[in-house]
ROSE-584320 format. One record per residue: residue in one letter; chain; y, z, x of N, C-alpha, C in turn. Coordinates in steps of 0.02 Angstrom, whole numbers, plus 50000, padded with zeros to 5 digits. Each point is the difference from the previous one (the first is absolute). Layout:
BEGIN
[pt 'a' 'A' [Y Z X] [Y Z X] [Y Z X]];
...
***
This chain:
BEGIN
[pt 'x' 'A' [56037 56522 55024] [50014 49931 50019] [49935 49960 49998]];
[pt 'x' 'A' [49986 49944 49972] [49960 49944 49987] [49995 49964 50068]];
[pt 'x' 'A' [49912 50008 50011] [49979 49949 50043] [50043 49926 50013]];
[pt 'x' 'A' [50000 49964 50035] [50014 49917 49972] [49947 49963 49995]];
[pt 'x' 'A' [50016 49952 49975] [49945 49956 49997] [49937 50000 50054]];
[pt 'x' 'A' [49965 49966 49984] [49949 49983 50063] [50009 49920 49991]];
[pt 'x' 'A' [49979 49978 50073] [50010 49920 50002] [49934 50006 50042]];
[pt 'x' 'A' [49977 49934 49987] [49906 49980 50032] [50032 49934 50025]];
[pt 'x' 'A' [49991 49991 50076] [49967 49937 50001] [49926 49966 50023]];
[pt 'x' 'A' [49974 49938 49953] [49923 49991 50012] [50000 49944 50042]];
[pt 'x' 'A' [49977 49977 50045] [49996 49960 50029] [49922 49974 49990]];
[pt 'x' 'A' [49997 49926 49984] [49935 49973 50009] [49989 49959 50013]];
[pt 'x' 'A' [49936 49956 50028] [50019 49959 50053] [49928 49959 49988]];
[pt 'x' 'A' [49998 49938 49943] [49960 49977 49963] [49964 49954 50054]];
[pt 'x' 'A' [49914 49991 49998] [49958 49949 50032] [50060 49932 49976]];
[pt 'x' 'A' [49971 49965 50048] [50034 49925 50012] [49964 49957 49927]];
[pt 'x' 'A' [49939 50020 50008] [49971 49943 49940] [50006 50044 49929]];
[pt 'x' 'A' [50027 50065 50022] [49998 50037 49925] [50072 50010 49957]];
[pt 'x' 'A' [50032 49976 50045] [50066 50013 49992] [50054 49985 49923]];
[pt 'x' 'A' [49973 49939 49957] [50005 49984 49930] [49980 50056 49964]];
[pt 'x' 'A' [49931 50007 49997] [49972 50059 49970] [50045 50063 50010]];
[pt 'x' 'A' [50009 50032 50073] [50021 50049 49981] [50092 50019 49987]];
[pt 'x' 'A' [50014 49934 50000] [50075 49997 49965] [50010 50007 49943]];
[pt 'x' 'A' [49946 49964 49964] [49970 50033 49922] [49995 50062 49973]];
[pt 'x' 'A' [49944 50036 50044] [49991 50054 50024] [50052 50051 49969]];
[pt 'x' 'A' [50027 49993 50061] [50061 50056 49997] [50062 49971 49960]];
[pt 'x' 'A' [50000 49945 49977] [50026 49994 49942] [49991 50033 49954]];
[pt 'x' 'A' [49935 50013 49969] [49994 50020 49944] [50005 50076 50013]];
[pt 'x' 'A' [50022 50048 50067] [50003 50071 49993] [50055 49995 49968]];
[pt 'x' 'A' [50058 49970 49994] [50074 49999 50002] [50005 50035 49920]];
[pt 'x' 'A' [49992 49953 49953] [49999 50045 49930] [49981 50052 49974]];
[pt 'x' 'A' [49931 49996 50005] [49988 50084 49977] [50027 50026 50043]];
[pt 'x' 'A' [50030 50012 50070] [49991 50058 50044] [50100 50003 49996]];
[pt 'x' 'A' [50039 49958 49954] [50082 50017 49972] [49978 50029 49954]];
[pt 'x' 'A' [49955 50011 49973] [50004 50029 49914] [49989 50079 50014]];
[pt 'x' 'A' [49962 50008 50055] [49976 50067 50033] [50060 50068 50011]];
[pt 'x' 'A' [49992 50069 49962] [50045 50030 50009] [50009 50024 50065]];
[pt 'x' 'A' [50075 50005 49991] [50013 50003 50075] [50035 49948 50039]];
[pt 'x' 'A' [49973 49929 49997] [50016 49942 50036] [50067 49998 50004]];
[pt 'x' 'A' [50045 49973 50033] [50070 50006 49988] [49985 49907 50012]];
[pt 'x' 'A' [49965 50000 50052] [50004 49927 50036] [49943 49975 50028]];
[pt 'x' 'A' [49969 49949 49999] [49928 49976 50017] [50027 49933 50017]];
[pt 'x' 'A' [50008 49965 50066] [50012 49927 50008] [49967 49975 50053]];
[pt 'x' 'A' [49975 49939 49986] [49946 49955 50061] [50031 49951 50030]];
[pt 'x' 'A' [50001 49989 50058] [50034 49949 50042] [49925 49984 50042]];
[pt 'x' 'A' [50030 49920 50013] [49957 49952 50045] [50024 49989 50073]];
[pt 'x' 'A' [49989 49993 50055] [50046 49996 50043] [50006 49913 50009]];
[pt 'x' 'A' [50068 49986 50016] [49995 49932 50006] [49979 49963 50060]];
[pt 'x' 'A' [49989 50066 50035] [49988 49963 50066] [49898 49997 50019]];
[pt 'x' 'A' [49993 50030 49946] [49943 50011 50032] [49952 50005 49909]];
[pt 'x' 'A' [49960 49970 49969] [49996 49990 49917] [49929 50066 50012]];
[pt 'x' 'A' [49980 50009 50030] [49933 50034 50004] [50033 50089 49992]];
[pt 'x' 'A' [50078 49991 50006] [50012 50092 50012] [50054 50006 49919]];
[pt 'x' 'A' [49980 50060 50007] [50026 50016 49928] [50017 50082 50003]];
[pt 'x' 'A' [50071 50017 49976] [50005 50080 49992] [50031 50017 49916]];
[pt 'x' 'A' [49982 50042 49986] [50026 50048 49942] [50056 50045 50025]];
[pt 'x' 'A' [50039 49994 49975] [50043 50054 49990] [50018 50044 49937]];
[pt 'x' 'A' [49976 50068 50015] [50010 50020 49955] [50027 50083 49976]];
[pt 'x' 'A' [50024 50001 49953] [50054 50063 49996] [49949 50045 49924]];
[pt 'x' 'A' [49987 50051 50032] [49981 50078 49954] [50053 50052 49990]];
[pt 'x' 'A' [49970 50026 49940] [50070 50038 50016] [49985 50071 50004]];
[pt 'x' 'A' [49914 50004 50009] [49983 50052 50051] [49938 49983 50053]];
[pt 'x' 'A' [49971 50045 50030] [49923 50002 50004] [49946 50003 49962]];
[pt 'x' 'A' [50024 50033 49934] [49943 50030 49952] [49999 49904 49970]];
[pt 'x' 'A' [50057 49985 49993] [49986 49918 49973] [49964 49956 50035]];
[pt 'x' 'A' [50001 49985 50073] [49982 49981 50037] [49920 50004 50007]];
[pt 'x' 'A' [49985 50079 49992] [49922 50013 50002] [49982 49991 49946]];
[pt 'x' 'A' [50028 49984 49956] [49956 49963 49919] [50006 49940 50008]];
[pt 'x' 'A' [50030 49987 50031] [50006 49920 50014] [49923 49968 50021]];
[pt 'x' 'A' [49990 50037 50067] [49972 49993 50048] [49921 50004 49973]];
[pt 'x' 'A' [49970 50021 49946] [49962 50017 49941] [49974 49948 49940]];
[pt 'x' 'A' [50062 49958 49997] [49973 49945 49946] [49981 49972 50003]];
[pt 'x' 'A' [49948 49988 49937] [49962 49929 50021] [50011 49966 50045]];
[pt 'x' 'A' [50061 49956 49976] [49995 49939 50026] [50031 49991 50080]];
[pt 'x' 'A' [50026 50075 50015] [50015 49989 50103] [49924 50020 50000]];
[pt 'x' 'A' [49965 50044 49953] [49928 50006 50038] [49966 49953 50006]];
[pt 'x' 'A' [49998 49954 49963] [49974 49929 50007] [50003 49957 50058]];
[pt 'x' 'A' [50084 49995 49986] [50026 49957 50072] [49967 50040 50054]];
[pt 'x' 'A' [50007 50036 50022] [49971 50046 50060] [49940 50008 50021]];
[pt 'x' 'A' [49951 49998 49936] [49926 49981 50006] [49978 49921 50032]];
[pt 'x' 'A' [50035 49973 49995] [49994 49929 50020] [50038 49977 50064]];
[pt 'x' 'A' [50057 50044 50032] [50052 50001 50036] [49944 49963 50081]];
[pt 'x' 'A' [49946 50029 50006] [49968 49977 50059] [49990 49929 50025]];
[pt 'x' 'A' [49988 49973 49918] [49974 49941 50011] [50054 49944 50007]];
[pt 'x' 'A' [50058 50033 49952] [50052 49935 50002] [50047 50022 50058]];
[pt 'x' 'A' [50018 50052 50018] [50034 50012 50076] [49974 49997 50055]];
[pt 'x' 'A' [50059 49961 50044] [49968 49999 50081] [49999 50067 50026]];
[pt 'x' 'A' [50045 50047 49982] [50004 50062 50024] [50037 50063 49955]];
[pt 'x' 'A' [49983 50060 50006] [50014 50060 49962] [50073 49974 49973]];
[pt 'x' 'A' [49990 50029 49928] [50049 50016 49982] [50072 50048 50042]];
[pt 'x' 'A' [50049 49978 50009] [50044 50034 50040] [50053 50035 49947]];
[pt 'x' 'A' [49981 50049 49984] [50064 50050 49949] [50022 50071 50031]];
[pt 'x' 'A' [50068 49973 50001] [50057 50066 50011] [50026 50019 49966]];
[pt 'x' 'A' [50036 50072 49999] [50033 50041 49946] [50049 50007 50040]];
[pt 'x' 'A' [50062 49978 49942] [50069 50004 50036] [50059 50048 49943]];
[pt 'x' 'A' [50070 50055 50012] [50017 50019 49974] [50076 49971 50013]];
[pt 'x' 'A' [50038 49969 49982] [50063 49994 49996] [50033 50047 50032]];
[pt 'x' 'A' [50050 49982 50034] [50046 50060 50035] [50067 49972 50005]];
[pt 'x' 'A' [50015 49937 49981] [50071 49982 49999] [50034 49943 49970]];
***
C-alpha cells in the first residue's frame, strides 16, 4: 500500500516595509517549483486580513519529492534571504490527509 501524499503548510510573515518585494518573491517560487517532480500542488495565498502574511500550500506526493524540493536553487535562494525580508521564522508543517 502507497504512502499518501504529503501536504506542507508554509507560513510567512513579511516585514511591513518589505512586504511588495516579498510577494514577488514568493511569487516567482510558484513556477519552477509546479514543474518539479513530484509536485501534485504548489499554491500561495495572501491573507486578507492582514497583507504582510502569506502561506503555501502544498501537496508532494512523497518525502523523497519534498526533500528535492527543499534543495533547489531557487527555495535556496528564497531562504538565503528569508532573514531580511521576514519579521519572523519561517513557520512549515507537514500534514498527511486522513479523511
Amino acid at each position: 500500500m502507497s504512502k499518501p501524499p504529503l501536504t506542507v503548510i508554509a507560513r510567512a510573515k513579511a516585514k511591513e516595509e518589505k512586504v511588495r518585494h516579498v510577494k514577488e518573491v514568493l511569487q516567482d517560487l510558484v513556477g519552477p517549483t509546479r514543474k518539479e517532480p513530484g509536485c501534485v500542488s504548489y499554491v500561495l495565498y495572501q491573507s486578507t486580513d492582514d497583507v504582510c502574511s502569506f502561506v503555501f500550500v502544498e501537496t508532494w506526493s512523497d518525502q523523497a519529492a519534498l526533500d528535492k524540493h527543499l534543495q533547489t536553487p531557487h527555495l535556496k535562494a528564497f531562504v538565503a534571504q528569508a532573514d531580511d525580508l521576514l519579521a519572523k521564522p519561517l513557520d512549515v508543517t507537514l500534514w498527511h490527509e486522513i479523511a
